[in-house]
NURO-9279 format. One record per atom (N, C-alpha, C, O): x, y, z; residue in one letter. Coordinates in steps of 0.001 Angstrom, whole numbers, padded with zeros to 6 digits, always signed. Atoms other than C-alpha are relative to their C-alpha. Layout:
# residues N
XYZa/...
# end
This chain:
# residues 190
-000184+000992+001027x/+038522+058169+033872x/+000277+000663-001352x/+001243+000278-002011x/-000214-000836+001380x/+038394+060428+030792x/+001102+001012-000033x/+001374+001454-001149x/-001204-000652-000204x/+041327+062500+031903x/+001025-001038-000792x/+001804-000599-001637x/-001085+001171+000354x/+043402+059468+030953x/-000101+000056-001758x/+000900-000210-002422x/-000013-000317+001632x/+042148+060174+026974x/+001207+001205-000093x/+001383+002243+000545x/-001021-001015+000580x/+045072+061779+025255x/-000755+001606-000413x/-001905+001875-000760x/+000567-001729+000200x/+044782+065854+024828x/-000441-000104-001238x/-001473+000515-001495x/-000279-000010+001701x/+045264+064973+020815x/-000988-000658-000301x/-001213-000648-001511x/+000871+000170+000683x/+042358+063274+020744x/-001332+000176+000785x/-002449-000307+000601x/+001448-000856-000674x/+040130+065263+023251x/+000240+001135-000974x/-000499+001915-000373x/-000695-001100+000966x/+041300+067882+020765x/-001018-000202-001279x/-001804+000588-001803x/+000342-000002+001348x/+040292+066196+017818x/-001615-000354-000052x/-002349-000623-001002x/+001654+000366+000098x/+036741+065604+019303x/-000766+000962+000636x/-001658+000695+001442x/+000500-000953-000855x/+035858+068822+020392x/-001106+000475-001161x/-002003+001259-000850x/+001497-000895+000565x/+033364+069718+017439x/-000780-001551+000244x/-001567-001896-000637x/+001333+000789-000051x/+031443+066540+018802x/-000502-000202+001050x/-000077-001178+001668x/+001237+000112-000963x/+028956+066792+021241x/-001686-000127-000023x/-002368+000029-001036x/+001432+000762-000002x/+025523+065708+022042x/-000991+000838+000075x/-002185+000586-000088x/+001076-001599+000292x/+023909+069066+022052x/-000864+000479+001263x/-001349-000348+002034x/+000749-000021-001517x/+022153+070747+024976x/-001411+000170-000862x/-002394+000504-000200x/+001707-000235+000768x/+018928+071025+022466x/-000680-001604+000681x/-001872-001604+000987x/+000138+001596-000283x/+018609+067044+023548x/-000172-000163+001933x/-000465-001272+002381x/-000230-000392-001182x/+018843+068246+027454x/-001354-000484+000373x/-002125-000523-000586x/+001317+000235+000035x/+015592+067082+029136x/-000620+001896+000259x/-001748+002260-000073x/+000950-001238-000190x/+014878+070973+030106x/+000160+000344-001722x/-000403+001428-001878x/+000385-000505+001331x/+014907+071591+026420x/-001086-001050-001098x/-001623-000826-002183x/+000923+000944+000766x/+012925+068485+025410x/-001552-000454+000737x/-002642-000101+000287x/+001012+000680-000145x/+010574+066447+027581x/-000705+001381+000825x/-001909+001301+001071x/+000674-000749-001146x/+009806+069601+029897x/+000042+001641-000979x/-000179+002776-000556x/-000093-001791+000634x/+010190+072726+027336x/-000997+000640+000174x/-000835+001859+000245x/+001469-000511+000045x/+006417+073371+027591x/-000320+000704+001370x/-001145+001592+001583x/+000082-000332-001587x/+007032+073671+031584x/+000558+001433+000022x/+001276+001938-000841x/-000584-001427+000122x/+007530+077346+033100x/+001029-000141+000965x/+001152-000922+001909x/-001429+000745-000719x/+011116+077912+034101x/-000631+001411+001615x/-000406+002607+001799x/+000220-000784-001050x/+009565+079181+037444x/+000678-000052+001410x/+000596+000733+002354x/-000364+000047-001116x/+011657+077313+039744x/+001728+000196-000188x/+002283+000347-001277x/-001183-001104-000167x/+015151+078576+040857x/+001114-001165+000870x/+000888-001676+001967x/-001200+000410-000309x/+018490+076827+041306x/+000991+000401+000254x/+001678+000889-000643x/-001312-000639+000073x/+021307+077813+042968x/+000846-001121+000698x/+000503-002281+000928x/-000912+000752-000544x/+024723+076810+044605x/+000544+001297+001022x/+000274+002484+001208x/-001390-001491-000902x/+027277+078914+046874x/+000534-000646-000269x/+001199-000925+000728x/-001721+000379+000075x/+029891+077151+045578x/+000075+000456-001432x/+001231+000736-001749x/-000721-000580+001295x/+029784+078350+041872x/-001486+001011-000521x/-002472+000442-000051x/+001000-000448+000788x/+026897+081002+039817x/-000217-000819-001275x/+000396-001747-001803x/+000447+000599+001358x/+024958+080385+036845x/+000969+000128-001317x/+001378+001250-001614x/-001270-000505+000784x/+027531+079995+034030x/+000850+000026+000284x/+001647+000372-000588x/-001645-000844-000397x/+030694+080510+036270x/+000232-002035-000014x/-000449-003057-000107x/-000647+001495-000072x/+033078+077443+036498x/-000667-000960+001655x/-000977-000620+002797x/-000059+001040-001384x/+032516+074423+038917x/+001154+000085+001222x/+002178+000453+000646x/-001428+000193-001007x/+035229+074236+041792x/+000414-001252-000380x/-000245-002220-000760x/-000393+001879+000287x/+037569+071296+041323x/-000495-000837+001049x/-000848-001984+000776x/+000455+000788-001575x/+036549+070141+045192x/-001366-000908-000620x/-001860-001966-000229x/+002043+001097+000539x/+032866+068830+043173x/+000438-000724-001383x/-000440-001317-002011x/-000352+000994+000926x/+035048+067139+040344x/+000698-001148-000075x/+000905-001702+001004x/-001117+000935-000391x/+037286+064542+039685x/+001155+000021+000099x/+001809-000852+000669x/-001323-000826-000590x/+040271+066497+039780x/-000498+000273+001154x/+000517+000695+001707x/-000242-000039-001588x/+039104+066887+043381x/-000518-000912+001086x/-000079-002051+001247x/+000041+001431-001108x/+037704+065022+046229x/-001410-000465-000907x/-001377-001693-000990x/+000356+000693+001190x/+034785+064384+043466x/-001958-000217+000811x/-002803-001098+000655x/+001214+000064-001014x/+031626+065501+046181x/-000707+000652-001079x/-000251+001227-002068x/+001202-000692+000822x/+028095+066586+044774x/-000389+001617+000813x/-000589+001735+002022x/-000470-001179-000601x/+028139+070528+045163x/-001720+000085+001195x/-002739-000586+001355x/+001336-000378-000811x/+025670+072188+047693x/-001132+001056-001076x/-000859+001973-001851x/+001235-000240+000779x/+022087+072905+046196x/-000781+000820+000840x/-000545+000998+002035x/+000514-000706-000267x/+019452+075148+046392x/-000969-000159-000727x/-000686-000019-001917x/+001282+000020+000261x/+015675+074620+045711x/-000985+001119+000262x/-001463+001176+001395x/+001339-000934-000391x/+012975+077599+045434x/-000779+000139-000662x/-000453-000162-001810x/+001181-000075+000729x/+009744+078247+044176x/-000693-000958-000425x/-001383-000848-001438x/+000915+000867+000495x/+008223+075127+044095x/-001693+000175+000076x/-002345+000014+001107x/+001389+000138-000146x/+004707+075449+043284x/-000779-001047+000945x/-000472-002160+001371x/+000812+000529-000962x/+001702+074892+045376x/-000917-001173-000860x/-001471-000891-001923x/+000293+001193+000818x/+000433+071351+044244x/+001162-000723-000603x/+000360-001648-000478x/-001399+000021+000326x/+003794+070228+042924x/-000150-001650+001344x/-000341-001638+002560x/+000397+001375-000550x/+003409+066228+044015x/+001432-000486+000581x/+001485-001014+001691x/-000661+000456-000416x/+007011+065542+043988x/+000998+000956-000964x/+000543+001744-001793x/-000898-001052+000836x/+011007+067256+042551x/+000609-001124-000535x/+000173-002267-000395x/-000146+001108+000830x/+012974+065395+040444x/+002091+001299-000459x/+002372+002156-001297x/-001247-000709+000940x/+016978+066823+040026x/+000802-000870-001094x/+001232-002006-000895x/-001075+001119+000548x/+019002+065721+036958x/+000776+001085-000530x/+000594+002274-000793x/-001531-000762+000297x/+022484+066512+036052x/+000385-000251-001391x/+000980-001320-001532x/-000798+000765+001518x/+023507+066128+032165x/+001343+000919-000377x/+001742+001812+000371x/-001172-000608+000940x/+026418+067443+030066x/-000237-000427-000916x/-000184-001602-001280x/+000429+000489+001745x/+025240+068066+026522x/+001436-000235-000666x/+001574-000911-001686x/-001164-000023+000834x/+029101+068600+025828x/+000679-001222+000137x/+001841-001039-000225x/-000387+001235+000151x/+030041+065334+026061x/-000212-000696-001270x/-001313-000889-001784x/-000083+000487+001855x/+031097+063773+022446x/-000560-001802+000083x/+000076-002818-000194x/+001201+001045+000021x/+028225+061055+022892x/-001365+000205-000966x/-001642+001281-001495x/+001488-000617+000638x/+024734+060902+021181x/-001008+000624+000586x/-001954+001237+000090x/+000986-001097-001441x/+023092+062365+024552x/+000595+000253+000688x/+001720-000247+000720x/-000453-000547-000994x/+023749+064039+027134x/+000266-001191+000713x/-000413-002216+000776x/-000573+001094-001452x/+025985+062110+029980x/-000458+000314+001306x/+000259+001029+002006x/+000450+000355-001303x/+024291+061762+032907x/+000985-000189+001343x/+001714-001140+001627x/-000767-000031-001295x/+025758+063080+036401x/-000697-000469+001265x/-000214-001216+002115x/+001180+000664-001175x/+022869+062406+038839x/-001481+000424-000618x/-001872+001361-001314x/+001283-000237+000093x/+019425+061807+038781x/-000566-000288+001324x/+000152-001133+001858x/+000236-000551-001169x/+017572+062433+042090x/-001562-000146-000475x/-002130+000657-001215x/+001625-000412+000268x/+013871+061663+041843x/-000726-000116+001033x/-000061-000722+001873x/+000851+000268-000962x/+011019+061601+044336x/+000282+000807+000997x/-000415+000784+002011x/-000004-001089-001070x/+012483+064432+046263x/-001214+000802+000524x/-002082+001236-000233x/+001068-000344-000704x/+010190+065773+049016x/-000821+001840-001104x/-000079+002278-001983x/+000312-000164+001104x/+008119+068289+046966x/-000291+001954+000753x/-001105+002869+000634x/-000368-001969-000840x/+009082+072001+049074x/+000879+000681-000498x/+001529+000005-001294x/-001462+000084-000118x/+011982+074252+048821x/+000775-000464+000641x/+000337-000610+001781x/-000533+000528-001045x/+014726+072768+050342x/+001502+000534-000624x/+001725+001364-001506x/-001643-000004+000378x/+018670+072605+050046x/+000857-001248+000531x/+000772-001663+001687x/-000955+000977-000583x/+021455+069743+050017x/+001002+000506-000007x/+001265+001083-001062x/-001313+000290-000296x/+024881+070022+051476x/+000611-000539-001057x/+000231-001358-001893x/-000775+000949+001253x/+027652+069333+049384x/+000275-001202+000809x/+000435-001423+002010x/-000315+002179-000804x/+028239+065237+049886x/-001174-000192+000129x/-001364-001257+000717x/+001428+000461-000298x/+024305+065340+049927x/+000058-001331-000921x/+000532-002249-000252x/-000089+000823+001128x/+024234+062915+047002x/+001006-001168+000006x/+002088-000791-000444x/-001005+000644-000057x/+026235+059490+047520x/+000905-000046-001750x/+000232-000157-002775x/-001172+000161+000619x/+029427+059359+045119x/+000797-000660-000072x/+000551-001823+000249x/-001639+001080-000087x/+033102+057916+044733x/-000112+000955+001331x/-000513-000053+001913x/-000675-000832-000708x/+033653+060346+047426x/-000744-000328+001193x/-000146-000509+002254x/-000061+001040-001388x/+031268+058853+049891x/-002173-000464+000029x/-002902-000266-000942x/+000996+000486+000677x/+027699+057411+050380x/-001260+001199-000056x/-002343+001139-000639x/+001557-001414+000418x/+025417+061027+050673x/-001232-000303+001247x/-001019-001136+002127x/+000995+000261-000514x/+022195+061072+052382x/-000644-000960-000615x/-000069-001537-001538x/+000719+001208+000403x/+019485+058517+051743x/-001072+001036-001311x/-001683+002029-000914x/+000749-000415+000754x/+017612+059617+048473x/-000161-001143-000962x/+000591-002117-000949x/+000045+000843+001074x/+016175+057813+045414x/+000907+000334-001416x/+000491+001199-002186x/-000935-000251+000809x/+018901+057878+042987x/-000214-000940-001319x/-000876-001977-001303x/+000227+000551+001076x/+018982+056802+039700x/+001595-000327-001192x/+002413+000540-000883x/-001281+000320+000517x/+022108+055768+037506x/+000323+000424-001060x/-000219+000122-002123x/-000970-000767+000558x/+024763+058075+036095x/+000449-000954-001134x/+000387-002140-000811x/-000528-000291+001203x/+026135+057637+032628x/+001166-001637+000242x/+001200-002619-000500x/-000927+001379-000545x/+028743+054779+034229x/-001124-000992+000444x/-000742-002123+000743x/+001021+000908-000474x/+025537+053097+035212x/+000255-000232+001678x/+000146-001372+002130x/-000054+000072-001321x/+026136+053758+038963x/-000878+000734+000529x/-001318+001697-000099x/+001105-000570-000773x/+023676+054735+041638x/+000647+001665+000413x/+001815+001491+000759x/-001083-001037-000646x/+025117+058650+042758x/+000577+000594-001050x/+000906+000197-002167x/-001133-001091+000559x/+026895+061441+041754x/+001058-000404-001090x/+001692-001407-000763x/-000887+000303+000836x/+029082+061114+038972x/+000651+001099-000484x/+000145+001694-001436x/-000575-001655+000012x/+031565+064337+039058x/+000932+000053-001598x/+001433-000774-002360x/-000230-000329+001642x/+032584+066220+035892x/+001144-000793-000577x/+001867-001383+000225x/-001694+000806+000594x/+035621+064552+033724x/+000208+000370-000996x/+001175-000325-001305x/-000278-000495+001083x/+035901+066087+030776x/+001221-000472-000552x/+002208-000245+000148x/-001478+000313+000422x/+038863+064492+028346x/+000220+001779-000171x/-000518+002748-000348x/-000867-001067+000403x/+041486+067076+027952x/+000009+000197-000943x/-000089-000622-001856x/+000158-000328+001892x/+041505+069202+025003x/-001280+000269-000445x/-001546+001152-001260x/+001520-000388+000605x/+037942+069150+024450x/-001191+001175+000101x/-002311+001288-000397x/+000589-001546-000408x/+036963+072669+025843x/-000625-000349+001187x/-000405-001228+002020x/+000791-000284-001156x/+034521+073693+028055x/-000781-000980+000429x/-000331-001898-000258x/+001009+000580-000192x/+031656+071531+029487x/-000935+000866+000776x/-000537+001586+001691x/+000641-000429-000855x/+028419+072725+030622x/-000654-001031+000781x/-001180-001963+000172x/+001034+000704-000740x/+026694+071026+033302x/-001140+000402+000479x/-001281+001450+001110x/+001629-001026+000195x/+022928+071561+033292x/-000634-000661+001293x/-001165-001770+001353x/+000647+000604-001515x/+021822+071254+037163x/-001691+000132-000130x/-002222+001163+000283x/+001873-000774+000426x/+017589+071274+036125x/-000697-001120+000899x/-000791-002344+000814x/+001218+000496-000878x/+015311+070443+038632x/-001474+000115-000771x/-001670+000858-001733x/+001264+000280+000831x/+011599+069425+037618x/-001237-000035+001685x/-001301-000572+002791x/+001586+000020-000737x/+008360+069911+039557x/-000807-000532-000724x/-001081-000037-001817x/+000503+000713+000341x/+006142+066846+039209x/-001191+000617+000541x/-001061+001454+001434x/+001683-000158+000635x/+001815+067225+038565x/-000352-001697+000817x/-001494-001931+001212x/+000334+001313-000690x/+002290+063136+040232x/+001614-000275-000159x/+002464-000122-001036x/-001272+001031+000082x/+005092+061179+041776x/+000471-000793-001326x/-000242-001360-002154x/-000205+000950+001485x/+007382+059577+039008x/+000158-001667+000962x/+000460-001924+002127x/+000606+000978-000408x/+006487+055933+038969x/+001588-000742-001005x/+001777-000995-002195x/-001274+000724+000958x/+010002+054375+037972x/+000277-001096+000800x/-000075-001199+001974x/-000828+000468-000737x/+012062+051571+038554x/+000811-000080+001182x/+001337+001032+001246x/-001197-000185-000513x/+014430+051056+041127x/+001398+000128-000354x/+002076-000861-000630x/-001216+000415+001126x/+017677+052400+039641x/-000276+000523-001149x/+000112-000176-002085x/+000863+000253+001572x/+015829+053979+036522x/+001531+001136-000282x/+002255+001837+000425x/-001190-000485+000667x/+018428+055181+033901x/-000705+001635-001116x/-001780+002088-000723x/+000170-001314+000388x/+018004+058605+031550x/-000607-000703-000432x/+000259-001329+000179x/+001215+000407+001420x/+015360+056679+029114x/-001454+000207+001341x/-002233+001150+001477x/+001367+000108-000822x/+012619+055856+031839x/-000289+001255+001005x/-001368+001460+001561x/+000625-001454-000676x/+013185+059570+033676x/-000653+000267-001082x/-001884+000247-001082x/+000537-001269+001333x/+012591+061348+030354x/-001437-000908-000221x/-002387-000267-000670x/+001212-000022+000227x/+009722+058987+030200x/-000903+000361+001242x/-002098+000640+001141x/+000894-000122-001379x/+008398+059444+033611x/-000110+001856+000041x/-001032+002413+000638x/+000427-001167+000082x/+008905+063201+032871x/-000544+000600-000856x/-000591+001825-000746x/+001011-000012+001593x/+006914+063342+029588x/-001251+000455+000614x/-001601-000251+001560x/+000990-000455-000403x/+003638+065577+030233x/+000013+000019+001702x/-001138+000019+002137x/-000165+000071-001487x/+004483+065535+034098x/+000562+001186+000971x/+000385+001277+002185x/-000741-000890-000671x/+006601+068608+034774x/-001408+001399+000132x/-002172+001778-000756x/+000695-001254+000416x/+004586+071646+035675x/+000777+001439+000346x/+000198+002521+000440x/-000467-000771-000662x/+006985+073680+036819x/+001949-000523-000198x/+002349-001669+000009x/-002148+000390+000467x/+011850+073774+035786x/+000829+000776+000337x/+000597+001961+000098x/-000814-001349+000257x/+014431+075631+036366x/+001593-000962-000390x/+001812-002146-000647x/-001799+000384+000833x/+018595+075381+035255x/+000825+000873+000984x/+000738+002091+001133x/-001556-000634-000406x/+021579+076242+037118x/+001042-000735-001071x/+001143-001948-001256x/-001145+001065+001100x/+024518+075515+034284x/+001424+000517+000601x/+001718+001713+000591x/-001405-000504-000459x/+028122+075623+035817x/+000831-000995-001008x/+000468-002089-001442x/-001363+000868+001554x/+031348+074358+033051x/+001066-000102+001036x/+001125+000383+002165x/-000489+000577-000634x/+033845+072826+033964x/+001139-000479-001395x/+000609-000888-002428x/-000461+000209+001179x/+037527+072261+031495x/+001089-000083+000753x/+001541+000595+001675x/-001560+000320-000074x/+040655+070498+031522x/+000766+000373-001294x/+000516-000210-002349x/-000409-000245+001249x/+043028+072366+029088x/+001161-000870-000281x/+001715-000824-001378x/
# end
């Protein structure tokens, strides 16, 4: 959808973004230790996304990697933002809460999407206000994007809505995390 914004004025909005200081691993959970560990095999920490997990491609949620969850650790909790998005917060790619509370790993397509419906998890609603995956889009022109993959180790199940949107995670993760980590992969249409 944001591909369709002209270059000239992804261009002219590239000094505005929403800041990764506003990120929940830099806000509601900063106090938490970044003890737990995110990865992918489809991109490193920092390196670009593949187009196959965007919307320049088939638009699937990449394959994940969960370790070090602490012992006691009630429940996980993944969310996806992009501080670089020229919004007042971060845009919301997935939120994933109530995950079983081990290491584990999802398959890419774990996560339902446009691209198809995922495994069965409690999902919470992306930035478009949809349940699922919501793959990168960056308007053209506007540089880089990072996407901040941060998993959370819950102290007690979060007690949300059905459907809960970025306000009621960040409150359900307020004093709750005991345990974070960050995988950040970017992602840019020039």
């Amino acid at each position: 959808m944001l591909e369709k914004l002209p270059h000239a004025l992804g261009k002219a909005l590239s000094g505005v973004r929403a800041g990764a200081e506003k990120a929940a691993f830099h806000t509601v959970a900063a106090e938490a230790p970044a003890t737990l560990r995110i990865t992918s095999e489809a991109f490193a920490d920092t390196a670009p996304i593949p187009a196959r997990y965007t919307a320049d491609g088939d638009g699937i949620s990449p394959p994940l990697a969960i370790a070090g969850v602490p012992d006691g650790a009630a429940a996980l909790v993944l969310f996806v933002e992009d501080p670089d998005a020229p919004s007042p917060h971060p845009f919301v790619h997935l939120i994933a809460w109530n995950l079983r509370p081990e290491d584990q790993s999802f398959s890419e397509g774990a996560f339902a999407g446009p691209a198809g419906d995922g495994a069965r998890h409690d999902l919470g609603r992306n930035s478009f206000q949809r349940e699922g995956w919501l793959p990168p889009d960056p308007p053209t022109g506007h540089g880089p994007h990072h996407y901040l993959f941060q998993v959370f180790a819950l102290a007690r199940p979060a007690e949300l809505p059905a459907s809960p949107g970025r306000g009621a995670l960040l409150e359900a993760l307020q004093g709750n995390v005991i345990a974070r980590g960050l995988l950040t992969g970017t992602y840019e249409r020039t």
